[in-house]
N, C-alpha and C positions, 0 to 999 in steps of 0.2 A: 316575309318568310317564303322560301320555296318545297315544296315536296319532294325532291329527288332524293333524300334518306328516308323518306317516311317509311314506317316500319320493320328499319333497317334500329340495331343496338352497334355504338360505336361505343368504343376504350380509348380515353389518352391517358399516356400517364406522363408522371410531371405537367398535369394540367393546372396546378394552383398560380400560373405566371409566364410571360413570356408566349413561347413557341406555342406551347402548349394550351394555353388559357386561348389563343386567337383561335386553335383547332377546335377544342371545345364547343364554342362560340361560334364558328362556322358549319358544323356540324349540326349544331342547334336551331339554328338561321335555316338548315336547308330541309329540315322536319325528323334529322333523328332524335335516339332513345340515346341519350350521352352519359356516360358511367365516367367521372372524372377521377383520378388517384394520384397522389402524390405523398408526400411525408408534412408537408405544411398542412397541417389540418386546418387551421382559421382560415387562411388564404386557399383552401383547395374549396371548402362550404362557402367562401363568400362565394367564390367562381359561381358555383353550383346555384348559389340561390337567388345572382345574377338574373344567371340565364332563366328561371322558371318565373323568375321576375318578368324578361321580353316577353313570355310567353312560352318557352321551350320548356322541355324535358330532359331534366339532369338530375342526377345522383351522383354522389359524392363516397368514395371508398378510401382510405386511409389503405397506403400499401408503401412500401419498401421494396423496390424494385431486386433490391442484393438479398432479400431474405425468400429461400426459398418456399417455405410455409405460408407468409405472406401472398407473395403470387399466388401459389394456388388457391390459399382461399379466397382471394379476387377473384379467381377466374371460375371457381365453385361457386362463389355469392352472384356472378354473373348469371350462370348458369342456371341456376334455382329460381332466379328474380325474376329473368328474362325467355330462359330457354334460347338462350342463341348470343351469337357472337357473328356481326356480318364485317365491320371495319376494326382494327385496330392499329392505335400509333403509340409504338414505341418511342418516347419521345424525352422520359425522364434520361437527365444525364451529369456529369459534373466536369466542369473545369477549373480545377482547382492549382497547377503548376506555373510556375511562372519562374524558371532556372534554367541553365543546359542540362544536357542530360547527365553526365558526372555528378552532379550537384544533386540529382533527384534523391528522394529518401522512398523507402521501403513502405513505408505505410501510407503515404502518397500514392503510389504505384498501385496497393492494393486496393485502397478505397478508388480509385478511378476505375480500372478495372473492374471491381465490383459490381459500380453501378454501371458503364459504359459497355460492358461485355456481356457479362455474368446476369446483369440484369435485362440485357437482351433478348440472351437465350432463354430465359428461364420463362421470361412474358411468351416468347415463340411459343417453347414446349408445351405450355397449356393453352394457349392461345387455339393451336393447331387441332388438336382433336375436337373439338367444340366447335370450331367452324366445318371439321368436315363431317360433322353428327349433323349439319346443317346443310349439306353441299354444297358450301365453300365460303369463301371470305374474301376478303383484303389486308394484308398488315403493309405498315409502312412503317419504317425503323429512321433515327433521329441519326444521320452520320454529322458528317461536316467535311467545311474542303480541306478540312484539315486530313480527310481520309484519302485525296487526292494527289499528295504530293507533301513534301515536308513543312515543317508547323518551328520552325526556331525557339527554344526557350519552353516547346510544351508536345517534347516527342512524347512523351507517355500518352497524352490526350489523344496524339496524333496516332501512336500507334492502334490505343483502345477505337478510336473509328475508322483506323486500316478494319480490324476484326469484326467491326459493326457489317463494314461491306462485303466480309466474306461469309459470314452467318447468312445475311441475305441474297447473295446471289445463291452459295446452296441451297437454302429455304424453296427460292425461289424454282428452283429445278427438281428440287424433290418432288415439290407438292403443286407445282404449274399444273399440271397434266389432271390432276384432281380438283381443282376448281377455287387452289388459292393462292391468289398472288400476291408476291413479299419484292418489295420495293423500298429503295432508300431513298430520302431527303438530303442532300449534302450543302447545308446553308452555310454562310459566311458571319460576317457581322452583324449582329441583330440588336434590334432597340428592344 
């Protein structure tokens, strides 16, 4: 384990799996205070009790990325527990389309966007005041390369993190100047 988050509180959400569980678990590895959320709750507490298993420092939050009540009270129950917010990863996401676009369906569309977009911004909006009640933060939002260029068979997805990267590069300029920086991840295939 190394010290370079010690006394630093970091957020992933969709931490029960994948992206997300490795960020957890690196974060924990480097000596933060790791607040894990996702909607798998067995799989978000195993993560969690993993990690204080190595040795680390994890709690486990049950949250709904697309529910706007939810976030906040995440980011409330942070706050209260913690008092502070230094990193967060935006990280929970869905890919669920697999048609051209003609073929897509309405409810498909919404639920992607929901959590792809909707559940970006809303982690941002309270994410943001609380780091800067702190003087300042990091967020890092879950794109893909799918947000660099076109995605065949799953423009919906593709589109939902075209808008991941434009939430973040405004983020990014709003609140650079004030001591928080919002950057994106744009991964490819993942195991």
């Amino acid at each position: 384990m190394s010290n370079e988050f010690s006394g630093k509180v970091a957020l992933v959400t969709g931490a029960a799996a994948g992206i997300g569980k490795a960020t957890a678990e690196a974060f924990a590895a480097a000596g933060a205070q790791v607040v894990l959320s996702d909607i798998d709750v067995s799989a978000g507490e195993a993560v969690a009790e993993a990690i204080r298993a190595a040795g680390g420092d994890a709690v486990f939050i049950a949250c709904n990325v697309a529910d706007s009540a939810e976030v906040k009270g995440l980011i409330e129950r942070i706050d209260a527990e913690f008092g502070r917010l230094d990193c967060a990863f935006n990280n929970a996401g869905i890919e669920v389309e697999l048609g051209k676009l003609a073929d897509g369906d309405e409810a498909v569309f919404d639920r992607i966007m929901d959590v792809n977009v909707k559940g970006v911004w809303q982690c941002m909006r309270f994410e943001l005041p609380l780091m800067l009640k702190n003087g300042g933060g990091s967020i890092v939002n879950t794109a893909s390369v799918a947000a660099l260029g076109a995605a065949p068979k799953m423009s919906i997805y593709a589109a939902s993190k075209h808008a991941v990267l434009g939430l973040t590069r405004s983020a990014g300029v709003e609140y650079g100047k004030q001591g928080v920086r919002v950057n994106a991840v744009c991964p490819a295939v993942i195991d």
